[in-house]
C-alpha positions as a Markdown table, in Angstrom:
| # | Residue | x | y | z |
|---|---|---|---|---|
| 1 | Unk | 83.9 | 75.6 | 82.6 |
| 2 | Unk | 82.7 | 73.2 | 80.1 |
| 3 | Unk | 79.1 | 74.0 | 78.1 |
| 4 | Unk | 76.1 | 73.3 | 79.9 |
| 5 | Unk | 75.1 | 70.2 | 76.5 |
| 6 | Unk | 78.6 | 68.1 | 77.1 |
| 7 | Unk | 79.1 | 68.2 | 81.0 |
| 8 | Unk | 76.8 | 64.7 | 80.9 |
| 9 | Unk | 79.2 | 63.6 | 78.1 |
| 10 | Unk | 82.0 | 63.8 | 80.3 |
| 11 | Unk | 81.2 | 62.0 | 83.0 |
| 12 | Unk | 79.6 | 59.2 | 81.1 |
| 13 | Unk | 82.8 | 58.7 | 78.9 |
| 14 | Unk | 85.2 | 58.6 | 81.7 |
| 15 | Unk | 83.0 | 55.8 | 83.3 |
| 16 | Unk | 82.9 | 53.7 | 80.2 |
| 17 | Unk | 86.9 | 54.5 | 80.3 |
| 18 | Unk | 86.7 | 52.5 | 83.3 |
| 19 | Unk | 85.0 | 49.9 | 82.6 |
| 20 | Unk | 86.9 | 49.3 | 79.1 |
| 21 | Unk | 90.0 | 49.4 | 81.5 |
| 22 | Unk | 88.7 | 46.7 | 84.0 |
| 23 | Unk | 87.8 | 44.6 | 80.5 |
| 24 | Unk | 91.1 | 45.3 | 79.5 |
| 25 | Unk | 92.9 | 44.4 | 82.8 |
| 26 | Unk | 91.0 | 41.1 | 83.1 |
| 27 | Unk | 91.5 | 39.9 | 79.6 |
| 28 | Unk | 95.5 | 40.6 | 80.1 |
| 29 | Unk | 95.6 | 38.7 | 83.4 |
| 30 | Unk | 93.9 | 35.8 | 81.5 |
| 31 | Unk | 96.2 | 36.1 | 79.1 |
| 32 | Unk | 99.2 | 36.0 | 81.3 |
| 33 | Unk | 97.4 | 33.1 | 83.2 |
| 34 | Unk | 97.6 | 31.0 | 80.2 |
| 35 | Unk | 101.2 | 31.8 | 79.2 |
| 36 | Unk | 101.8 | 30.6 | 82.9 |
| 37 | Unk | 104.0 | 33.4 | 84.0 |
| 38 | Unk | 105.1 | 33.6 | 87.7 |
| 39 | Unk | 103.7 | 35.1 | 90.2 |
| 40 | Unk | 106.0 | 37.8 | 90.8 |
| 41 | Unk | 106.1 | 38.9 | 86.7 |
| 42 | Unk | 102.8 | 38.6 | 86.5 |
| 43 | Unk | 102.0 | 41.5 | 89.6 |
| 44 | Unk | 104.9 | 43.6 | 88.1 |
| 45 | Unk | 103.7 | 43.3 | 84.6 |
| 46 | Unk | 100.2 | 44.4 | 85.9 |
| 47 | Unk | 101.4 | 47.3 | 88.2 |
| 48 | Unk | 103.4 | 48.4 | 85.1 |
| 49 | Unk | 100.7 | 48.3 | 82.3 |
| 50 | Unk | 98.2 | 50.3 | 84.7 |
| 51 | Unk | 101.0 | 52.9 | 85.7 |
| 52 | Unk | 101.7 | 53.5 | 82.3 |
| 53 | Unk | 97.9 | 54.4 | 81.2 |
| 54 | Unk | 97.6 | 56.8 | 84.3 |
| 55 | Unk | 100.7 | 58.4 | 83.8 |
| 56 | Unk | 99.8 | 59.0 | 79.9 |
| 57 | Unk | 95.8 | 59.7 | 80.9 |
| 58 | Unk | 97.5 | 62.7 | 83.4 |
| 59 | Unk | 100.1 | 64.2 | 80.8 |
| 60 | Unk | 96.9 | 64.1 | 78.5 |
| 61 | Unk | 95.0 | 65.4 | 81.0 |
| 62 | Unk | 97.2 | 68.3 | 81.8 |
| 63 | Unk | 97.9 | 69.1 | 78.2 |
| 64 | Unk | 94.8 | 69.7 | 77.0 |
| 65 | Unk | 92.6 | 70.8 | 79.8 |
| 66 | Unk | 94.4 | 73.2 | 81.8 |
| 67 | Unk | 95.7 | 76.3 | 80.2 |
């Protein structure tokens, strides 16, 4: 159980996580817009970039919060 002064800081960090990641996810799309790469890279590329950052944010996640 987290202390009562940084529950609030918890939840409002792992929104702004989520909206850097949208940011992030949007400015990579344009970015593969513009380098005009297929279709069919350009879904596997994004798949891959946000499979990657889950699986890292959960082996994070489990490391350091459960004992």
């Amino acid at each position: 159980m987290a202390p009562k002064q940084i529950v609030g800081s918890f939840g409002v960090f792992a929104q702004l996580m989520v909206v850097v990641g949208v940011v992030f996810s949007y400015g990579i799309g344009l970015i593969l817009n513009a380098a005009d790469v297929g279709p069919y890279a350009f879904y596997h590329i994004m798949v891959s970039l946000n499979a990657i950052t889950i699986i890292i944010q959960s082996i994070l996640l489990i490391v350091n919060f459960i004992p």
